[in-house]
C-alpha positions in Angstrom: -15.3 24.0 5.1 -11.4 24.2 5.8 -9.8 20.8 5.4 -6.4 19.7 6.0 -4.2 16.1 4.8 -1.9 14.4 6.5 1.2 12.6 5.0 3.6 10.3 6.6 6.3 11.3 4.8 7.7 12.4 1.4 11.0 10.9 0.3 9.6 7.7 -1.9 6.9 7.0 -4.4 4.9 3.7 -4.2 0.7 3.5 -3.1 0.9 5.7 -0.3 1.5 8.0 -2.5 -0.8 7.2 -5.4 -3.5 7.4 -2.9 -2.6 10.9 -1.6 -2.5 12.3 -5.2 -6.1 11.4 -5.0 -6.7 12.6 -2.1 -5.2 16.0 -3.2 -7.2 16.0 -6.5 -10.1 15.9 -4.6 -9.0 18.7 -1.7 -7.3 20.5 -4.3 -7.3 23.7 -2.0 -6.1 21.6 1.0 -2.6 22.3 3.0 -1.1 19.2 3.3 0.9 18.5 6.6 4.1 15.4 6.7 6.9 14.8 8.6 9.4 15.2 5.8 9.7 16.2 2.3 12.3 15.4 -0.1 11.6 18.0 -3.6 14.3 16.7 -5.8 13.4 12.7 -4.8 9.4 13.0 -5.7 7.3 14.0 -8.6 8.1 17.5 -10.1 4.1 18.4 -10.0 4.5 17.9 -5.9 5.9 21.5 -6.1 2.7 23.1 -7.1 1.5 21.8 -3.6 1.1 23.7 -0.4 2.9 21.3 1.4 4.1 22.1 5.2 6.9 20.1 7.1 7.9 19.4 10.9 11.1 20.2 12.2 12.5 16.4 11.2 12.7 17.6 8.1 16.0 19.3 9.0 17.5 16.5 10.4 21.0 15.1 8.4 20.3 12.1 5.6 16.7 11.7 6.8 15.7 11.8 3.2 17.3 8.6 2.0 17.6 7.3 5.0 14.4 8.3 7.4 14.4 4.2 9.3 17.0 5.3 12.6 14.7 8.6 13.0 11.8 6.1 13.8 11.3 7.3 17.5 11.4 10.6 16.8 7.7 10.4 14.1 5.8 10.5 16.7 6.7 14.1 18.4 7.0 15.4 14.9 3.7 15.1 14.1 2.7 16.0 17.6 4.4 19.2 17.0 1.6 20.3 14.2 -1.5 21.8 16.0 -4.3 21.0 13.2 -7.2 22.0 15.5 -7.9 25.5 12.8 -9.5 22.5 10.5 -13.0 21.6 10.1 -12.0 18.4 8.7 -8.2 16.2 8.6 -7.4 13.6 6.6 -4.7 11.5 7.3 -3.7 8.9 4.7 -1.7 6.5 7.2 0.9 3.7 7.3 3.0 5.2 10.5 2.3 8.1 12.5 0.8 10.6 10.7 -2.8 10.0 12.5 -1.3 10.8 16.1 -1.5 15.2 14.7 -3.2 17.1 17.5 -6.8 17.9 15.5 -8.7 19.4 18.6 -12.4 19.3 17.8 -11.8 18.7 14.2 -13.3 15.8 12.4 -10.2 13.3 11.8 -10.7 10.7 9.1 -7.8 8.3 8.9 -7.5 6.6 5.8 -5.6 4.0 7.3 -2.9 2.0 4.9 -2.1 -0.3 7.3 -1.7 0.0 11.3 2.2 0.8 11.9 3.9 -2.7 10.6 6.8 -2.4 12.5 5.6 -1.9 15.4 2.3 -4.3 15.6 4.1 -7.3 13.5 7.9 -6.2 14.4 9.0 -10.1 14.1 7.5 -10.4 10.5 8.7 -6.8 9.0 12.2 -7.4 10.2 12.3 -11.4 9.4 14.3 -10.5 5.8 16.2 -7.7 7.0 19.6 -8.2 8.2 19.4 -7.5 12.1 21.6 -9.6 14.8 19.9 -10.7 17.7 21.2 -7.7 19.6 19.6 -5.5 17.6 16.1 -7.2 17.8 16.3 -7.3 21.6 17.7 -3.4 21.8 14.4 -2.1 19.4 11.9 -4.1 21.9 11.6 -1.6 24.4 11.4 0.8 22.1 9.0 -0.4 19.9 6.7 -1.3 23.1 6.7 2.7 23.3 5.8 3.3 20.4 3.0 0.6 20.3 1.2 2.3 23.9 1.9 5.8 21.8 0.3 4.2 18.5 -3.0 2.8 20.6 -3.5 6.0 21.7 -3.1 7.8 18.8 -5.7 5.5 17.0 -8.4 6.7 19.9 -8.1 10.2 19.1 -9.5 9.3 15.4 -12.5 10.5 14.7 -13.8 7.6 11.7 -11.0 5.0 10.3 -11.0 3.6 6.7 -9.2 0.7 5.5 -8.0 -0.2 2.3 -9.2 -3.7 2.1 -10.3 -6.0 4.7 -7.1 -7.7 6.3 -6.3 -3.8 7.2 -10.0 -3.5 8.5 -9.5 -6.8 10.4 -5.9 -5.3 11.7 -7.5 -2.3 13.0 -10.4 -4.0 14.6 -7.3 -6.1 16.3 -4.6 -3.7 16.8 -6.6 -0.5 17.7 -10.3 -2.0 18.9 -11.7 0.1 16.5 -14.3 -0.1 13.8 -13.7 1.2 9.8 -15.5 0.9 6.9 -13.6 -0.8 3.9 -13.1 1.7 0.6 -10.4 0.1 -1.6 -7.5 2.2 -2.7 -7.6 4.2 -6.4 -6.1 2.4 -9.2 -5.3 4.4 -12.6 -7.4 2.1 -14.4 -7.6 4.5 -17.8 -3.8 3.7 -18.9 -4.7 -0.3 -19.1 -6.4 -1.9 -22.2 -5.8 -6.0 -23.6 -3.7 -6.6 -26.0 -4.9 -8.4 -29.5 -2.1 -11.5 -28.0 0.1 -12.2 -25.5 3.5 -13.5 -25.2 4.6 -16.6 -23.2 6.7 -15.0 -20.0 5.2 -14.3 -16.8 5.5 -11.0 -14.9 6.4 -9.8 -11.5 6.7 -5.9 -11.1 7.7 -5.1 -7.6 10.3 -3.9 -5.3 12.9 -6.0 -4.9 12.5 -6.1 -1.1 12.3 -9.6 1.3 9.5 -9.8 2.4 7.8 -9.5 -1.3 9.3 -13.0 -1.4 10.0 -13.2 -4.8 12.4 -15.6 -4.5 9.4 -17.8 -4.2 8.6 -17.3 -7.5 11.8 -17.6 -8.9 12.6 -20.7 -7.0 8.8 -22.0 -8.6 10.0 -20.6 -12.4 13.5 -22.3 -12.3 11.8 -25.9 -11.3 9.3 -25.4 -14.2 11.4 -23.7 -16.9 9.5 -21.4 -18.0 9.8 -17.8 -19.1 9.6 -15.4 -15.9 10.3 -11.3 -16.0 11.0 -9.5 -13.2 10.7 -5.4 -13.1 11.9 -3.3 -10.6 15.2 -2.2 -8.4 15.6 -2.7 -4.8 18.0 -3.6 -2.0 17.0 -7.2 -2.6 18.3 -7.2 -5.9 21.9 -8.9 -6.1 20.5 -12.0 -3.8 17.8 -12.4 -6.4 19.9 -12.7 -9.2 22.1 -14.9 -7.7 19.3 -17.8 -7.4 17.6 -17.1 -10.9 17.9 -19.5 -13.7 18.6 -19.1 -17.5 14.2 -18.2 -17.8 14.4 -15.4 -15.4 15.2 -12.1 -16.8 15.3 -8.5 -15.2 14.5 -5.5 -16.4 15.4 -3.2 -13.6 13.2 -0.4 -12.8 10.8 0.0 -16.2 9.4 3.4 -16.8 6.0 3.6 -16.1 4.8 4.7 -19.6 6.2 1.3 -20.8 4.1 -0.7 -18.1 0.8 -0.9 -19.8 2.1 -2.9 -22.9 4.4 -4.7 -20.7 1.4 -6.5 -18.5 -0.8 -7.1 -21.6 1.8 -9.2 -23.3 2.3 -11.0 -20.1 0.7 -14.8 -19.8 -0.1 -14.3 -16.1 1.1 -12.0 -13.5 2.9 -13.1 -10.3 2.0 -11.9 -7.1 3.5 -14.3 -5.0 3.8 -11.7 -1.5 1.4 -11.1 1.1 0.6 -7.0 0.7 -1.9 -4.9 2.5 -4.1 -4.6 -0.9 -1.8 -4.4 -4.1 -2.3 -2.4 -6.8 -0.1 -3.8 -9.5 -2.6 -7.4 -9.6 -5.8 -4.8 -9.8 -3.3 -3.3 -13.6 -2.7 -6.3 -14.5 -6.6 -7.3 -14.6 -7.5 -4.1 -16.2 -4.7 -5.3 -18.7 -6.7 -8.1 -19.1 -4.7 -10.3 -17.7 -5.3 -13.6 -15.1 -3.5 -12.9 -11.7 -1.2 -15.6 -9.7 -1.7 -14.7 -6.4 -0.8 -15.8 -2.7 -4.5 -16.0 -0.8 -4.4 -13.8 1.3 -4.0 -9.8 2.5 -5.2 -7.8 -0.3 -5.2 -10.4 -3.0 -8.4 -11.7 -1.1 -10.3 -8.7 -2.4 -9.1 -8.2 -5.6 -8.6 -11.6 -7.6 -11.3 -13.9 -8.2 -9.9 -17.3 -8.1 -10.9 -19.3 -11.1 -12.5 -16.3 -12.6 -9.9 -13.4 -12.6 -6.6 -15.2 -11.2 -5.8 -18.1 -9.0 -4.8 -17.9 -5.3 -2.3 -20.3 -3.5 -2.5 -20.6 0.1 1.1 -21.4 1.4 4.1 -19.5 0.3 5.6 -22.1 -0.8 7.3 -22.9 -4.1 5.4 -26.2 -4.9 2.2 -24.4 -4.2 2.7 -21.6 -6.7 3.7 -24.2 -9.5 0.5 -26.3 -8.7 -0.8 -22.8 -9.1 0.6 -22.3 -12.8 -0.1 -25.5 -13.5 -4.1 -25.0 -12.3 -4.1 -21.6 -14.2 -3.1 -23.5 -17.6 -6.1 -25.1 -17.4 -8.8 -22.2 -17.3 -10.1 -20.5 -19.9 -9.9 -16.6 -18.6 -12.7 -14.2 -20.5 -10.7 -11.0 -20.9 -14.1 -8.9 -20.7 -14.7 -10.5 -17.2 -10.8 -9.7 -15.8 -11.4 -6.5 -16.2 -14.8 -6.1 -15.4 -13.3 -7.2 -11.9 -10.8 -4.5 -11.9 -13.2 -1.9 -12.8 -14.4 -1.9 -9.0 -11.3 0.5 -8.1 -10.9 2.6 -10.6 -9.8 5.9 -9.4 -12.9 7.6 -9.7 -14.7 4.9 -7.8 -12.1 5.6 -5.1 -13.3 9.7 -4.9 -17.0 9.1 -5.3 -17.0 6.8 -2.2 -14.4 8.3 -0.1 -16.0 12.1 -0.8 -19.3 10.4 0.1 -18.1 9.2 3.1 -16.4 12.3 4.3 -19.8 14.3 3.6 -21.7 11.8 5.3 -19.3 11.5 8.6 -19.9 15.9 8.5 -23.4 15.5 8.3 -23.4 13.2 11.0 -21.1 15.7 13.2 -23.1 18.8 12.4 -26.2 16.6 13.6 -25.3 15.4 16.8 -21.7 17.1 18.1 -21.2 14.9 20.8 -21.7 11.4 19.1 -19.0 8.9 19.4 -16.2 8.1 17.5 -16.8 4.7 15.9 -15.4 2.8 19.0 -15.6 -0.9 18.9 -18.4 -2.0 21.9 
């Protein structure tokens, strides 16, 4: 059986990209098709991949800079012709999942339906566009929503990372997925004999992961809060944090493990498509402060694992600190919860799947495509 996988793009490191390695160590034979790959930017072992770019990939400072090519995603990947597969996967957040498959069978494993062009408002509320700007992307992004829609029709079977993305596709695309949560590295993780007393955020430092919520919540309480991680977001964050609020800049990732077992609580104060770094925390042991809602929904427990908040507010995240001091967390529990995705639980299912949707094919050719009725 000849499969194929299908990449956004290559010129970061974050989930996307946690859940491809996956995806690649279980399709270890598998081509892998993207719009754009940067070599010296991602992981050295990326190299020993058979990995095949468009023609974007040529185009001038696309690598650190790939947002103004945004209209042009869409005929790069329409310029692959995948339909020599037996099966594609596409591991999406943009456009990969618009590549001409043919008759192959097309799995998306869908990240999230494209942000900025379904909730254009709410992806570019932090970001420092005029009014001009805003107005001059609408007619553009209304292209590239009709171009999105139809892309999403041409996909075989979709599969959501957590159920606000299976609720977004429902919505967005009228389609129908089945929910297998993202792989989280589980195996580095373990409690520590004690903790410390600072809380922990590790994140980019990027609006709309609306950390200054916490710090905001940390200055009025005075307590200990650490932030790790780098981002554009940076400098404005400092400027509002108090003498408790320290940060570490980007922490290498070796150091992490220790870092969240130490931790009282970890902060999760944005709203994210799933979120892997509450699911370490909890296999670290450790209770989870989270905003209810995205993600968080499916991975913290409230009262058991973590505690949500439901407005992203500051007052509502200190009544949340303040609710957390008075549970009594059993460690064992924590990361009994995390222990539903695990990496390995993330292959069996999503191999599972993928056999199953052939069977299904070989069976009946002509069946439909998972189309909401």
């Amino acid at each position: 059986m000849k499969i194929a996988l299908v990449h956004d793009w290559l010129n970061q490191y974050g989930g996307a990209e946690r859940v491809l390695e996956a995806l690649v160590e279980l399709y270890p034979s598998a081509p892998l098709y993207t719009s754009i790959y940067w070599r010296d930017g991602m992981p050295p072992g990326y190299q020993a991949w058979d990995i095949r770019t468009s023609w974007l990939d040529r185009a001038p400072g696309i690598y650190r800079r790939h947002q103004p090519y945004l209209p042009l995603y869409p005929l790069a990947f329409r310029s692959f012709d995948l339909g020599g597969y037996d099966v594609v996967i596409s591991n999406k957040s943009g456009f990969c999942h618009g590549v001409p498959t043919r008759d192959a069978l097309h799995i998306c494993y869908c990240l999230a339906p494209t942000r900025y062009v379904w909730n254009l408002d709410a992806y570019v509320g932090g970001e420092a566009l005029g009014r001009a700007a805003r107005l001059a992307l609408k007619p553009l992004v209304a292209w590239l929503r009709r171009w999105d829609y139809a892309a999403a029709q041409r996909v075989t079977r979709f599969v959501a990372i957590s159920s606000e993305i299976q609720g977004r596709i429902r919505k967005y695309y009228n389609r129908d997925a089945v929910v297998i949560h993202p792989p989280a590295g589980l195996h580095r993780y373990q409690p520590a004999a004690s903790h410390d007393d600072y809380y922990l955020i590790v994140s980019r430092l990027i609006p709309y992961k609306r950390i200054d919520v916490a710090i905001e919540a940390f200055n009025r309480l005075g307590r200990p809060l650490w932030i790790a991680g780098a981002g554009r977001d940076a400098e404005r964050l400092q400027s509002m944090a108090g003498p408790t609020i320290t940060f570490l800049g980007r922490v290498p990732d070796a150091e992490l493990p220790d870092l969240m077992a130490r931790c009282k609580a970890f902060v999760f104060p944005g709203h994210e498509d799933f979120g892997l770094a509450p699911v370490e925390a909890q296999a670290a042991g450790r209770p989870v402060i989270a905003y209810g809602a995205g993600g968080a929904l499916d991975t913290v427990i409230d009262g058991a694992s973590g505690v949500l908040f439901h407005e992203q507010s500051t007052g509502a995240l200190i009544d949340a600190v303040h609710r957390l001091d008075a549970i009594r967390f059993d460690t064992g529990a924590i990361r009994d919860n995390a222990a539903r995705f695990d990496a390995e639980v993330f292959k069996r299912k999503l191999s599972a799947f993928v056999d199953t949707c052939v069977s299904e094919r070989a069976a009946n050719p002509l069946s439909a495509t998972g189309r909401s009725r």
